[in-house]
TIMI-2910 file (N, C-alpha, C, CB; in pm, 1 decimal, decimal comma, always signed):
<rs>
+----------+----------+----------+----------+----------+----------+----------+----------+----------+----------+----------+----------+------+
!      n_x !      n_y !      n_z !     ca_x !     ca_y !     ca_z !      c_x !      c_y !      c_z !     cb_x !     cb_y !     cb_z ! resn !
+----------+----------+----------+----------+----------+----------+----------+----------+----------+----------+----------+----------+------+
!   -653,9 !  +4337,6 !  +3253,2 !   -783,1 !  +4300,9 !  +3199,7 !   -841,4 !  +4186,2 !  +3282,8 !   -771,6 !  +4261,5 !  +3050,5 !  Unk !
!   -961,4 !  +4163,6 !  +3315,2 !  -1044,5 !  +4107,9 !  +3385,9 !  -1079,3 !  +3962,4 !  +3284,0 !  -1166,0 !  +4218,7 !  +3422,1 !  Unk !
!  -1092,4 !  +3872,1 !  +3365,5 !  -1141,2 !  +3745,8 !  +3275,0 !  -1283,9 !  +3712,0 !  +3371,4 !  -1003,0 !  +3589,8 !  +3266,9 !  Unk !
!  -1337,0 !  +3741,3 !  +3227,2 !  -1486,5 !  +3680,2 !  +3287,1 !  -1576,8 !  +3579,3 !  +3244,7 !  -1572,9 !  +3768,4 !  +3288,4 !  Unk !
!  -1424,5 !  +3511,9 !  +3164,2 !  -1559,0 !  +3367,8 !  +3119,0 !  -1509,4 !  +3252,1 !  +3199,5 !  -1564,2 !  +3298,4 !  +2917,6 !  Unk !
!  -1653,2 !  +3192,5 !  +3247,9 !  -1624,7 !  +3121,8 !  +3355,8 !  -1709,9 !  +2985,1 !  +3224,3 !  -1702,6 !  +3187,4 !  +3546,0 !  Unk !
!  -1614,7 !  +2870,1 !  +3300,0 !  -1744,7 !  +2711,8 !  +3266,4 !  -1872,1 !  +2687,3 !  +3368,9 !  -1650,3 !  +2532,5 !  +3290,9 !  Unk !
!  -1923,7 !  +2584,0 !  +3279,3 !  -2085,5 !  +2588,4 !  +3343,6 !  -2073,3 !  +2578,0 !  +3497,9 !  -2191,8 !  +2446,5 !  +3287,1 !  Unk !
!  -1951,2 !  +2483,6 !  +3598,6 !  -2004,6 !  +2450,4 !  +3645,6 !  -1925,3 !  +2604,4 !  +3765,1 !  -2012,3 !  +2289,4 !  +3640,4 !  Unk !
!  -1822,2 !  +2633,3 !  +3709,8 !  -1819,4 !  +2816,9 !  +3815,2 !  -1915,8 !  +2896,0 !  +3802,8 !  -1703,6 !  +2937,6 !  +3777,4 !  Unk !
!  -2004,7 !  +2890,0 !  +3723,2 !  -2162,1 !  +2967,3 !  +3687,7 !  -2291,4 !  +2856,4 !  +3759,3 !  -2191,0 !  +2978,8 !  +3468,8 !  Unk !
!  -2248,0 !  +2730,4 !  +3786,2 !  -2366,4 !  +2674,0 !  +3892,9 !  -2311,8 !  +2748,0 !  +4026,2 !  -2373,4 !  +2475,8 !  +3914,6 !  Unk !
!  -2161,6 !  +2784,1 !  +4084,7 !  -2151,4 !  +2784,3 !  +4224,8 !  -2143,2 !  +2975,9 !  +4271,0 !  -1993,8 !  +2676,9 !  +4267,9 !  Unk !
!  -2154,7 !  +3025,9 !  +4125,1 !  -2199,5 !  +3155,5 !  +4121,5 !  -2303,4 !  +3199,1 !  +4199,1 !  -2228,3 !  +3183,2 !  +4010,3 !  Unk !
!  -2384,2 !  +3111,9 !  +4088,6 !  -2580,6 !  +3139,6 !  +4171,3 !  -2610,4 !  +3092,4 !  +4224,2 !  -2707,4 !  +3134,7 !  +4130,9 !  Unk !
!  -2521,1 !  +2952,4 !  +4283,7 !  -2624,6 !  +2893,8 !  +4383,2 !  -2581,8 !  +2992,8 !  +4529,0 !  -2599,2 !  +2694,2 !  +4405,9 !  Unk !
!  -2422,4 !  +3068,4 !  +4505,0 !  -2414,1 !  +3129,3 !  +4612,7 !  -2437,2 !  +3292,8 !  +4614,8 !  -2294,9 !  +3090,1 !  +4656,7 !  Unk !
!  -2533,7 !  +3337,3 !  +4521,4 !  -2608,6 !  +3432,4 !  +4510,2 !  -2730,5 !  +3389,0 !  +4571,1 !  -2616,1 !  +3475,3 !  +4384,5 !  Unk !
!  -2792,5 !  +3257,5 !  +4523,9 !  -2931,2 !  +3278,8 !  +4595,9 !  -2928,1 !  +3251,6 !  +4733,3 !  -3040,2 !  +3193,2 !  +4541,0 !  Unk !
!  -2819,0 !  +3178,9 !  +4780,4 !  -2807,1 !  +3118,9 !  +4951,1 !  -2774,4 !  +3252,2 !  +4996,8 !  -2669,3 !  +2983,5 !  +5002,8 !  Unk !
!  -2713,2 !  +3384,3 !  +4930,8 !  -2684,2 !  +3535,2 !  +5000,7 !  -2795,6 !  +3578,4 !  +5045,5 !  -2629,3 !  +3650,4 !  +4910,9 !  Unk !
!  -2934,8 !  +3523,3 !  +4913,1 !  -3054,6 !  +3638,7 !  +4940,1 !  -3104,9 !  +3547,4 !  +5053,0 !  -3185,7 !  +3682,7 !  +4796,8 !  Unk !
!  -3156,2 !  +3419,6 !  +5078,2 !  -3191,1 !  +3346,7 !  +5165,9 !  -3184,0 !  +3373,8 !  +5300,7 !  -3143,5 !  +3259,5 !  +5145,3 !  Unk !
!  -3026,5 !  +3395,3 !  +5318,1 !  -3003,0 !  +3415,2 !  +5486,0 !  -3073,1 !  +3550,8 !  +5498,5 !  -2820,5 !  +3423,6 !  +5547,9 !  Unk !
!  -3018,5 !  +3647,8 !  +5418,9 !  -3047,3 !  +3784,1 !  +5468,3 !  -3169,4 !  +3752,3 !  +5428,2 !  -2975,0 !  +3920,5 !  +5415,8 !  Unk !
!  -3271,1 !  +3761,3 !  +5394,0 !  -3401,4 !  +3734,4 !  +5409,6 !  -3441,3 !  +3658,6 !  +5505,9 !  -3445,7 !  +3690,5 !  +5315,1 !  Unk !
!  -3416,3 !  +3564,6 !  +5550,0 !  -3420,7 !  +3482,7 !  +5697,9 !  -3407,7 !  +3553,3 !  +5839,3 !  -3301,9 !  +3383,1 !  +5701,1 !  Unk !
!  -3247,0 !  +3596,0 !  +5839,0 !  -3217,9 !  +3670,8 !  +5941,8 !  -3279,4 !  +3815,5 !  +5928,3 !  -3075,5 !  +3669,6 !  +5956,2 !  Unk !
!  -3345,9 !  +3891,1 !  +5842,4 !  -3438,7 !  +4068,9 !  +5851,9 !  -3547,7 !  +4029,8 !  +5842,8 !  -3425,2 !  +4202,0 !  +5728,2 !  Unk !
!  -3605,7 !  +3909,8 !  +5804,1 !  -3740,5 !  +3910,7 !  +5773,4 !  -3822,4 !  +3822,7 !  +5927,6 !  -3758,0 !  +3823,1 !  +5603,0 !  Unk !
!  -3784,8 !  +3693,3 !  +5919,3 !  -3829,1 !  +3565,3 !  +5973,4 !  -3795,2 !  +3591,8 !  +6136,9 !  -3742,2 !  +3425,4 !  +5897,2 !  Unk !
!  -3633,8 !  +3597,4 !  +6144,3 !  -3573,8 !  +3610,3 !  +6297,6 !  -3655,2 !  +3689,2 !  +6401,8 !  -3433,0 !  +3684,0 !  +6294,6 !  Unk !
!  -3673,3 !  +3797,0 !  +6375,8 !  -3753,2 !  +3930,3 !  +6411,5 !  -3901,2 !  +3874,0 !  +6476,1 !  -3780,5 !  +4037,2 !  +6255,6 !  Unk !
!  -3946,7 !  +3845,7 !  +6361,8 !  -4105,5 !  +3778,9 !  +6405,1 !  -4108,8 !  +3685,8 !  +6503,5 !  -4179,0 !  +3701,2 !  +6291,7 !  Unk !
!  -4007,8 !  +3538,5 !  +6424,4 !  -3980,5 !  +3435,9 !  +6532,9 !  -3976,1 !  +3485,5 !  +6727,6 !  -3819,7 !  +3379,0 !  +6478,7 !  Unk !
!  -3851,5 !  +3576,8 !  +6728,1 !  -3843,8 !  +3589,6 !  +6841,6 !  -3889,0 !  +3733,9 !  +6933,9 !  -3726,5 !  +3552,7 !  +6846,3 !  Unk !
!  -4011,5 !  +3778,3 !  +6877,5 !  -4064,4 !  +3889,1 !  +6920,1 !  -4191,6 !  +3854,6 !  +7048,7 !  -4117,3 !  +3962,7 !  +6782,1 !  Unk !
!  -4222,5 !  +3698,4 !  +7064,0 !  -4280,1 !  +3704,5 !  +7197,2 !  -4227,8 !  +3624,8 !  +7288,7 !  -4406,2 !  +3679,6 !  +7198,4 !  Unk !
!  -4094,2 !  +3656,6 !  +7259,5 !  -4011,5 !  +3568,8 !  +7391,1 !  -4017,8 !  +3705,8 !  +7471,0 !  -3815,2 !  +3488,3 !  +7359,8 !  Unk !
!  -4015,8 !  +3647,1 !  +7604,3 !  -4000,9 !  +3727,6 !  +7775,3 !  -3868,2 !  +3815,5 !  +7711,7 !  -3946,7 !  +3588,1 !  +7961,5 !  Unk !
!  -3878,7 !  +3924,3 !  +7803,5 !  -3749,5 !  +3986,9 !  +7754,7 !  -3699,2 !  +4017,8 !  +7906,8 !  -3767,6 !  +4134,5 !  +7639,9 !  Unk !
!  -3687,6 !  +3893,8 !  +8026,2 !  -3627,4 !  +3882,2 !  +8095,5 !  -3449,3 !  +3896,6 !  +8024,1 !  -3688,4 !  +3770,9 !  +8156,5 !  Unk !
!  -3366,7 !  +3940,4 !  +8129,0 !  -3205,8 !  +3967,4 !  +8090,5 !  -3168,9 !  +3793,2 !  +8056,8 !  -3090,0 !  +4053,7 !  +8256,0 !  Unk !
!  -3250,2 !  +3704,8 !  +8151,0 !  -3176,7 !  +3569,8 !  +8146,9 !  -3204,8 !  +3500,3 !  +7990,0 !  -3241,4 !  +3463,0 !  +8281,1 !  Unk !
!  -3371,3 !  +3520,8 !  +7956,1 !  -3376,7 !  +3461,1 !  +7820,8 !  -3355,8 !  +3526,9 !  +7713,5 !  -3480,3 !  +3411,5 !  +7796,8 !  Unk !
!  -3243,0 !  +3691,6 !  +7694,1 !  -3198,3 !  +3781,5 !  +7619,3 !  -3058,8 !  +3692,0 !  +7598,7 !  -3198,5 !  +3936,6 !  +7684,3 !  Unk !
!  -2976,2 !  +3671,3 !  +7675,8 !  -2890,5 !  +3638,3 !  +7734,4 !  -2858,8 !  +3489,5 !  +7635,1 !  -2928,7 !  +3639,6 !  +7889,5 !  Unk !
!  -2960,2 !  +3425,3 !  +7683,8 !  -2984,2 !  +3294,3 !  +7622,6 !  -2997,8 !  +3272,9 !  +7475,2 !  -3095,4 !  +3247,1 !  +7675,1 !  Unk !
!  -3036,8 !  +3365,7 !  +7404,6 !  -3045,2 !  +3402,7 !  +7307,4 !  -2941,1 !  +3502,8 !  +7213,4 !  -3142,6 !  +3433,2 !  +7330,4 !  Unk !
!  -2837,5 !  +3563,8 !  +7303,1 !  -2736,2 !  +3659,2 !  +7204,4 !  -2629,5 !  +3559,0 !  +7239,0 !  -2698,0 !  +3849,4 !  +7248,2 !  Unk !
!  -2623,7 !  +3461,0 !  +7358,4 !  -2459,0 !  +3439,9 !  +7387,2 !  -2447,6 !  +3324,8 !  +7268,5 !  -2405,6 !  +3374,3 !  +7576,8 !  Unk !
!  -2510,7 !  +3225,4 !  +7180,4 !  -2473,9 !  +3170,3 !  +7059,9 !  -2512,8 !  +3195,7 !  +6981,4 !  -2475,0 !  +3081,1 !  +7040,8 !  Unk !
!  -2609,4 !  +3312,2 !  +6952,9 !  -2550,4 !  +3384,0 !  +6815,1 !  -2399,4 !  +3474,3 !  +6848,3 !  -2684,9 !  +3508,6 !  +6751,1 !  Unk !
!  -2351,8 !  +3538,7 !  +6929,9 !  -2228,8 !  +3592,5 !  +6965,4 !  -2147,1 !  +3501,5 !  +6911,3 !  -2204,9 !  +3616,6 !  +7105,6 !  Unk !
!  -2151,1 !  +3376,0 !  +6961,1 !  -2040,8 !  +3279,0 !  +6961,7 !  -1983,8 !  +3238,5 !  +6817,5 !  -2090,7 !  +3152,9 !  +7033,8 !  Unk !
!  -2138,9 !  +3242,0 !  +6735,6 !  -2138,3 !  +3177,1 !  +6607,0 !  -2036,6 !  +3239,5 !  +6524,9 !  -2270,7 !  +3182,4 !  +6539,7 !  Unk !
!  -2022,4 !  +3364,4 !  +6526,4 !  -1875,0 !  +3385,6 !  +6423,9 !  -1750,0 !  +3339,8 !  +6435,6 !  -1832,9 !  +3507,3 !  +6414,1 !  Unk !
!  -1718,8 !  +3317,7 !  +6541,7 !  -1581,2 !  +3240,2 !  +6624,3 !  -1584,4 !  +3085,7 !  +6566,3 !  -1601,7 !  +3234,8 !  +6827,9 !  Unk !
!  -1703,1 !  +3062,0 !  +6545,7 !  -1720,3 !  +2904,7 !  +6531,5 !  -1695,5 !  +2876,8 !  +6380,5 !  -1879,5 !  +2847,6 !  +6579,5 !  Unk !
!  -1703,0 !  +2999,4 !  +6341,0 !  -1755,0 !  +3013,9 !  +6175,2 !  -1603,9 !  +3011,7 !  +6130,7 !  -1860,3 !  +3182,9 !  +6117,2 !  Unk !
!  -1529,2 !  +3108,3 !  +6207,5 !  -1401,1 !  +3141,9 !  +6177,2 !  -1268,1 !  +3014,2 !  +6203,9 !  -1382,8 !  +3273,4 !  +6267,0 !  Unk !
!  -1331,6 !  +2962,0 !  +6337,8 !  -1235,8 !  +2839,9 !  +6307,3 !  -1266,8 !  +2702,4 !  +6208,4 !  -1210,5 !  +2784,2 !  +6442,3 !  Unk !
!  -1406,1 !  +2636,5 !  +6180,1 !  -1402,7 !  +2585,1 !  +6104,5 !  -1369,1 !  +2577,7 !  +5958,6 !  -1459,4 !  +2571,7 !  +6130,6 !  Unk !
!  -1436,1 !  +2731,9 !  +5911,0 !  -1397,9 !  +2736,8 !  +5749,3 !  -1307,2 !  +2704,3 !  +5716,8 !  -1393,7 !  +2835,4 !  +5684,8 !  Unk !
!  -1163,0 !  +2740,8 !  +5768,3 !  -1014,3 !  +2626,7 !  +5679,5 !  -1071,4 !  +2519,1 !  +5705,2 !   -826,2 !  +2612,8 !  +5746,4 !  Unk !
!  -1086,4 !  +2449,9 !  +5797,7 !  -1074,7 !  +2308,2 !  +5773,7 !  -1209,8 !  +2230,8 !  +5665,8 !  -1073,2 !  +2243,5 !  +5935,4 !  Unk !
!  -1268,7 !  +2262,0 !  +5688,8 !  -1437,8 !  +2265,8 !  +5585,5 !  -1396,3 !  +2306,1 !  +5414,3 !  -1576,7 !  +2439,8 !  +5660,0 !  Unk !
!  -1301,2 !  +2438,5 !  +5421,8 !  -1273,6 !  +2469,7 !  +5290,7 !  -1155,9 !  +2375,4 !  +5258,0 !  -1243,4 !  +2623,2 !  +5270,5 !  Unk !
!  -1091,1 !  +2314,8 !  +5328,1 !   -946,5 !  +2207,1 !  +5287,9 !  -1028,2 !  +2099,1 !  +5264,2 !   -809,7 !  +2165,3 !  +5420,0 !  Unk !
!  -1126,9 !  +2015,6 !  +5325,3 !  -1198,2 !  +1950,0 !  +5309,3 !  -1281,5 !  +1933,7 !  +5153,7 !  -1251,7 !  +1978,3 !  +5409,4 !  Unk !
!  -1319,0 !  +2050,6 !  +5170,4 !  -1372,6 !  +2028,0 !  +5032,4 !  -1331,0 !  +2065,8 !  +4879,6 !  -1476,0 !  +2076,0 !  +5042,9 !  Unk !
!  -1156,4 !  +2124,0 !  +4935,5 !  -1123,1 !  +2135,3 !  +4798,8 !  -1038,8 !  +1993,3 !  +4703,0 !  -1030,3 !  +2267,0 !  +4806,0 !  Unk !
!  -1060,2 !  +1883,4 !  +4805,8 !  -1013,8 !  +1732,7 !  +4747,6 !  -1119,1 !  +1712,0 !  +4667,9 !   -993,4 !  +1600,9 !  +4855,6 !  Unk !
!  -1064,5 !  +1637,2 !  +4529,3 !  -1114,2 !  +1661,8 !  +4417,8 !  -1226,6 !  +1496,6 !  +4426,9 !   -975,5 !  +1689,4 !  +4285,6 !  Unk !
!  -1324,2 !  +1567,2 !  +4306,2 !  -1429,6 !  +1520,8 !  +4357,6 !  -1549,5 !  +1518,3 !  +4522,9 !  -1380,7 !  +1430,2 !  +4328,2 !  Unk !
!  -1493,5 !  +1611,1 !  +4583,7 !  -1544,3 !  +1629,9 !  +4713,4 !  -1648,3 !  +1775,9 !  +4740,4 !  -1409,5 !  +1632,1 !  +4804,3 !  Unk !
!  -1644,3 !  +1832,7 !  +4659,0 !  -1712,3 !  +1966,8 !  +4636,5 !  -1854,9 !  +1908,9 !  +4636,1 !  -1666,0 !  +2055,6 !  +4489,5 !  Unk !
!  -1957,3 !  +1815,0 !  +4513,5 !  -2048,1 !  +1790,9 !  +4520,3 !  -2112,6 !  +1768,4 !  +4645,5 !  -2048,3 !  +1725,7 !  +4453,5 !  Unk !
!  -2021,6 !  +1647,2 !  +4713,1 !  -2059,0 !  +1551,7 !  +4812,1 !  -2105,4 !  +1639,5 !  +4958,2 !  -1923,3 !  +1445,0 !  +4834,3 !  Unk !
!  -1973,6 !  +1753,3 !  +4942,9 !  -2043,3 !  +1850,1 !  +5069,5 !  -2126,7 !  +1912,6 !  +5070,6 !  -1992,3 !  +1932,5 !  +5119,2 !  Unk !
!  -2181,1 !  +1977,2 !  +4876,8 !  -2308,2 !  +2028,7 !  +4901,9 !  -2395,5 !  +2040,1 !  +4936,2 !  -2341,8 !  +2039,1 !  +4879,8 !  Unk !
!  -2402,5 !  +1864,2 !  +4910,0 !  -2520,2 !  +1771,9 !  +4945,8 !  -2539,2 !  +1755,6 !  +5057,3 !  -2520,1 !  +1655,8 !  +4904,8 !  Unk !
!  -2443,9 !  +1733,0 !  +5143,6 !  -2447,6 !  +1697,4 !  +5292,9 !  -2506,0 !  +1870,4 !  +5404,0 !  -2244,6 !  +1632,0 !  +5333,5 !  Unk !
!  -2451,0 !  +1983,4 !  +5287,0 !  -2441,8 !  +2083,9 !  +5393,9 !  -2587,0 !  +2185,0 !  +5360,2 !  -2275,3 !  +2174,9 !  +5382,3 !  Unk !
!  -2599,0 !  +2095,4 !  +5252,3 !  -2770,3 !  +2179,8 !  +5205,6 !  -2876,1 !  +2099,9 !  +5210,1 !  -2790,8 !  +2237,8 !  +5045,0 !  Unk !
+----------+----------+----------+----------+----------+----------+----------+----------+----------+----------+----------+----------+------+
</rs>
């Protein structure tokens, strides 16, 4: 059986990370597209433009342990919110 009663504050980090889901993907299908639709589409400023978004998952992948160890010291959850939003 499934437990699904959560306290208030696992129901604040529910939705706040439901609405930061719709955000990006609305950012990155909606905004990105437009943003960079009158750049030159020389190979060099294509280039310039995929090699750190490429990179960014690698970056993503080594920080999160340390970011998620970081912020699971108690009382420290708020403080990063704040800092990372």
């Amino acid at each position: 059986m499934i437990n699904l009663k959560f306290n208030k504050q696992q129901w604040e980090w529910i939705f706040y990370d439901w609405a930061n889901s719709g955000y990006a993907m609305l950012v990155t299908t909606a905004v990105f597209p437009i943003y960079f639709k009158p750049l030159p589409c020389r190979a060099a400023s294509r280039q310039r433009i995929q090699r750190p978004i490429g990179d960014m998952p690698m970056i993503i992948a080594l920080l999160a342990p340390l970011l998620g160890a970081l912020a699971d010291y108690p009382h420290a959850k708020r403080r990063w919110l704040n800092i990372f939003t």
